[in-house]
VMD Tcl script that builds the backbone (N, CA, C; Angstrom):
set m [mol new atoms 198]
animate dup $m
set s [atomselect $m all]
$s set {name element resname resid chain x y z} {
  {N N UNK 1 A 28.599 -34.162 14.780}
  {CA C UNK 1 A 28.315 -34.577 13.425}
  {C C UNK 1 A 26.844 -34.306 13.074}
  {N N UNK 2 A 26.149 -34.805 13.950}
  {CA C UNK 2 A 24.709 -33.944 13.869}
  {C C UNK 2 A 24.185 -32.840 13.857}
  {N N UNK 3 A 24.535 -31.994 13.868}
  {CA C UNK 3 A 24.837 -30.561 14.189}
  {C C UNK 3 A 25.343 -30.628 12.886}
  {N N UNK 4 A 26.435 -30.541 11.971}
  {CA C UNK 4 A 27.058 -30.215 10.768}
  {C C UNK 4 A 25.859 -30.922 9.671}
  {N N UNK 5 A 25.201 -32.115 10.267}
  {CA C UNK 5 A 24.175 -32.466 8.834}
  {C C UNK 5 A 22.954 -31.557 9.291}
  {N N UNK 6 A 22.567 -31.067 10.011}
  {CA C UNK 6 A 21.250 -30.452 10.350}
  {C C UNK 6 A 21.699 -28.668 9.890}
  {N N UNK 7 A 23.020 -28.119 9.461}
  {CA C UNK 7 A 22.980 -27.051 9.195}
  {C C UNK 7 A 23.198 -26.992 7.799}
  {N N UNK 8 A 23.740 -28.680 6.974}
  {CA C UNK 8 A 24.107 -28.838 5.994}
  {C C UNK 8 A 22.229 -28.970 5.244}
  {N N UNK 9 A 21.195 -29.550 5.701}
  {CA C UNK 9 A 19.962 -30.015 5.591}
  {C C UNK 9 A 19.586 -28.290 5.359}
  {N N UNK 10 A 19.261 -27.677 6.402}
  {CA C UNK 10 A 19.076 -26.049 6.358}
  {C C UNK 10 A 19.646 -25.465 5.447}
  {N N UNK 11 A 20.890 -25.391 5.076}
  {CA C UNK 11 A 21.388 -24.536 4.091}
  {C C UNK 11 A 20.801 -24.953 3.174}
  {N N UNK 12 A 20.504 -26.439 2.646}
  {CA C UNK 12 A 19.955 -26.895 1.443}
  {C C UNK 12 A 18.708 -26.228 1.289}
  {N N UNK 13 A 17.624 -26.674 1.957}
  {CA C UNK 13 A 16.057 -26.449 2.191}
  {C C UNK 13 A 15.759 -25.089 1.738}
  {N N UNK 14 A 16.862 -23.706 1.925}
  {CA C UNK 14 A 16.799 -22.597 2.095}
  {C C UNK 14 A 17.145 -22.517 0.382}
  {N N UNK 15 A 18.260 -23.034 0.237}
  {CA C UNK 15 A 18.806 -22.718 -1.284}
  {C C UNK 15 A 17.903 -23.368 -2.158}
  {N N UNK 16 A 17.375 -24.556 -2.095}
  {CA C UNK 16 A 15.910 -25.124 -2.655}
  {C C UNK 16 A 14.779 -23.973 -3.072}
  {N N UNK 17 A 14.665 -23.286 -1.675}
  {CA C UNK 17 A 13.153 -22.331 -1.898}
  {C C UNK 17 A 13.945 -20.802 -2.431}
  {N N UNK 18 A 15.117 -20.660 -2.520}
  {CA C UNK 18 A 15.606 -19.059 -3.397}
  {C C UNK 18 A 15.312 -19.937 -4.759}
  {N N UNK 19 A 15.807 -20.925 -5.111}
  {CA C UNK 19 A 15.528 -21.265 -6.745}
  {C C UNK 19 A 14.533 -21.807 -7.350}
  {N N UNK 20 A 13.327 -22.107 -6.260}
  {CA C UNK 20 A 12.184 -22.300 -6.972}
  {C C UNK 20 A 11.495 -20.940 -6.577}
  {N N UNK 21 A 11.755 -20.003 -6.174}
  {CA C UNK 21 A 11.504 -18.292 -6.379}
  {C C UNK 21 A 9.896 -18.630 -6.117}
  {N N UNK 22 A 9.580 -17.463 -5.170}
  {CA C UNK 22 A 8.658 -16.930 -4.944}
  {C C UNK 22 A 7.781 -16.293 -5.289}
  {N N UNK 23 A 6.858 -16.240 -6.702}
  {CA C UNK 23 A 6.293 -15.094 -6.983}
  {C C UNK 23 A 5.185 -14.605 -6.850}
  {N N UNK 24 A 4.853 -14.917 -5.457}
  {CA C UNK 24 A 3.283 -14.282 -4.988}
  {C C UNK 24 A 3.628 -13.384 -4.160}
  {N N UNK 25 A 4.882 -13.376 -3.789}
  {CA C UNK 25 A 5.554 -11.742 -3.224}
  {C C UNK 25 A 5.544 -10.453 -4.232}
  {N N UNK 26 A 5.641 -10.670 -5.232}
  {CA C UNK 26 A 5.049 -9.652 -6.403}
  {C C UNK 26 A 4.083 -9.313 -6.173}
  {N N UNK 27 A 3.414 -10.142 -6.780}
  {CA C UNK 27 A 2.028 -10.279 -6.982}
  {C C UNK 27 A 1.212 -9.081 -5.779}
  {N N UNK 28 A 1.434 -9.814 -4.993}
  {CA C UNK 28 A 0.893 -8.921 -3.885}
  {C C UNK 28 A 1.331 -7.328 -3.599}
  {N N UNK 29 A 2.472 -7.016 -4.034}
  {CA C UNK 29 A 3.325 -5.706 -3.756}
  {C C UNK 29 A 2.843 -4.793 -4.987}
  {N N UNK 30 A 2.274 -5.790 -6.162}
  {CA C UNK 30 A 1.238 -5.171 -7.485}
  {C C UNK 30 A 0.046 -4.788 -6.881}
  {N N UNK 31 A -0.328 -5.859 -6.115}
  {CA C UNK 31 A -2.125 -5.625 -5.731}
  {C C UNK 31 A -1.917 -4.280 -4.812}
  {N N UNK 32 A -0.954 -4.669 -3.819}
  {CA C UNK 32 A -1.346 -3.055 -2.903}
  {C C UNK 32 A -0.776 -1.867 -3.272}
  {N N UNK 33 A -0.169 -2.053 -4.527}
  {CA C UNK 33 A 0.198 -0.490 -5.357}
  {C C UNK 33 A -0.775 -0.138 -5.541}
  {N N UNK 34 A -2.058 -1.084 -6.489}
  {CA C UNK 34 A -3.108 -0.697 -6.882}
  {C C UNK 34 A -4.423 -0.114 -6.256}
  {N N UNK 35 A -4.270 -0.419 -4.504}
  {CA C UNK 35 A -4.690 -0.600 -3.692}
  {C C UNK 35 A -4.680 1.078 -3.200}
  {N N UNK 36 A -3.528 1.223 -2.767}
  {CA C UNK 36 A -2.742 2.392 -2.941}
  {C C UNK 36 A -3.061 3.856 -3.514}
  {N N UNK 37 A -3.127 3.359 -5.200}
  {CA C UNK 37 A -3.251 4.683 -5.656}
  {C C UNK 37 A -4.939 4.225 -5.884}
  {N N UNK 38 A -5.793 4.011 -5.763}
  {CA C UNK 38 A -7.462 3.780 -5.934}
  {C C UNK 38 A -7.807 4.526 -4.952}
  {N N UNK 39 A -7.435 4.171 -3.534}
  {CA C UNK 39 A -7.301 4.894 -1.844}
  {C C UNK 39 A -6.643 6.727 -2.732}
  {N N UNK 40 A -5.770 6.737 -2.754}
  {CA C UNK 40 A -5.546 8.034 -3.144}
  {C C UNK 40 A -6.159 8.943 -3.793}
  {N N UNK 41 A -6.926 7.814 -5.001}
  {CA C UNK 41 A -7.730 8.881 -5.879}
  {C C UNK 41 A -9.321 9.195 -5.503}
  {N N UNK 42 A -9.314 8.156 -4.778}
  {CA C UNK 42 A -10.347 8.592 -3.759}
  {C C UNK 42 A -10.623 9.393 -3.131}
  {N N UNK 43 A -9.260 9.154 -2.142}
  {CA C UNK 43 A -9.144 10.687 -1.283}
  {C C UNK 43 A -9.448 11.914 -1.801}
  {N N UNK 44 A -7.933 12.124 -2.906}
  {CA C UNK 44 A -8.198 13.697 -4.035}
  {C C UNK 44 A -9.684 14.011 -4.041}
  {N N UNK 45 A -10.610 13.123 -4.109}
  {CA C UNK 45 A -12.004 13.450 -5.135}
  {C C UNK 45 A -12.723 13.723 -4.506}
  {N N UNK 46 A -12.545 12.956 -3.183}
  {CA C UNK 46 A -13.396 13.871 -1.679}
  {C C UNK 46 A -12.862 15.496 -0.831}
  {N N UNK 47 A -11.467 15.183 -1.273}
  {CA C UNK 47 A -10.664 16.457 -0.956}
  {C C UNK 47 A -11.628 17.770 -1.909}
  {N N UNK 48 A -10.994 17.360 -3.464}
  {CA C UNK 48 A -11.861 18.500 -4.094}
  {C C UNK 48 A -13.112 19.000 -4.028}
  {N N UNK 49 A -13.725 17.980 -3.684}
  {CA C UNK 49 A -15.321 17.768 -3.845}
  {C C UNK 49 A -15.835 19.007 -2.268}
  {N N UNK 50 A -15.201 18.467 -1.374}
  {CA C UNK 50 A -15.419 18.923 -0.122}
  {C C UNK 50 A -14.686 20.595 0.000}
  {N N UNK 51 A -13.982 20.748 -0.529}
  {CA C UNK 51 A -12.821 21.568 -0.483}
  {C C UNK 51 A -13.760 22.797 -1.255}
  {N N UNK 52 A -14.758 22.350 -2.298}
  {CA C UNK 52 A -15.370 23.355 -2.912}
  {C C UNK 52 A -16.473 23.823 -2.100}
  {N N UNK 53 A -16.976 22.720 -1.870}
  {CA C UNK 53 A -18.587 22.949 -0.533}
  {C C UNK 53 A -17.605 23.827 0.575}
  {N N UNK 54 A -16.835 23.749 1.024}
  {CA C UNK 54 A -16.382 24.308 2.041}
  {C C UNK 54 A -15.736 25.924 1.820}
  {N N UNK 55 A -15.158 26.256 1.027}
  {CA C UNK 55 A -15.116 27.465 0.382}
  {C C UNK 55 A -16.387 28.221 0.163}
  {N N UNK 56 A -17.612 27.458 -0.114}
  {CA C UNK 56 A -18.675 28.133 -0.767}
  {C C UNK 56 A -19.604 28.566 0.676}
  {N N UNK 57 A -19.405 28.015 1.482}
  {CA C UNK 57 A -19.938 28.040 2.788}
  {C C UNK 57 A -19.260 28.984 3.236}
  {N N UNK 58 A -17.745 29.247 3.313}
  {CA C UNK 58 A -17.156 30.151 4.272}
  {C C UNK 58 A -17.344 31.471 3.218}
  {N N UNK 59 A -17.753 31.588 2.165}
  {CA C UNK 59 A -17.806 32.908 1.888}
  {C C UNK 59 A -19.059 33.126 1.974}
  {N N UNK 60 A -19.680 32.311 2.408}
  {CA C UNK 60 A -21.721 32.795 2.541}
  {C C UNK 60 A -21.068 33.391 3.766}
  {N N UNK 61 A -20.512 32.811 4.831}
  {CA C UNK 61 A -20.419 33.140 5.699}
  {C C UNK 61 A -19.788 34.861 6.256}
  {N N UNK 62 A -18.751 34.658 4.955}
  {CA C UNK 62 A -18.019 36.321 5.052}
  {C C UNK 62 A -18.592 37.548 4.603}
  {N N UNK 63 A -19.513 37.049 3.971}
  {CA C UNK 63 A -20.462 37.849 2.797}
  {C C UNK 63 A -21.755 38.343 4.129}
  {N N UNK 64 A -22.356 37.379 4.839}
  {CA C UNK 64 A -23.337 37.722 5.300}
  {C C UNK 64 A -22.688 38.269 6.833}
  {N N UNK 65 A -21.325 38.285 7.202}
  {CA C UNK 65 A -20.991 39.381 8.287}
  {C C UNK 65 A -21.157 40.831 8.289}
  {N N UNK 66 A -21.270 41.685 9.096}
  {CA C UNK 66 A -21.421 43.284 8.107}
  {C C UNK 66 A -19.795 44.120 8.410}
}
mol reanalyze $m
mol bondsrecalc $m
mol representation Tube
mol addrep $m
């Protein structure tokens, strides 16, 4: 009988916290989208940035072979 109120107590407790809903699980899955693409556009801007210095170097480099 103890056993049937302690799974009856659990099922409750559980169905309690689905209907007072969670919403800092959002919240957070918003923040590290944002997180996300900031990191990304970051990246791109060092990619390009570097990507040009590095081109400009390897053709000094091809230029001044004979």
């Amino acid at each position: 009988m103890l056993k049937f109120y302690v799974t009856l107590q659990t099922l409750f407790i559980a169905g309690a916290d689905r209907l007072k809903g969670d919403n800092e699980k959002g919240a957070t899955a918003v923040e590290y989208g944002i997180m996300v693409a900031l990191i990304a556009a970051v990246i791109v801007g060092i990619v390009a940035t570097l990507g040009t210095e590095i081109r400009t170097a390897f053709t000094t480099v091809v230029n001044a072979l004979p």
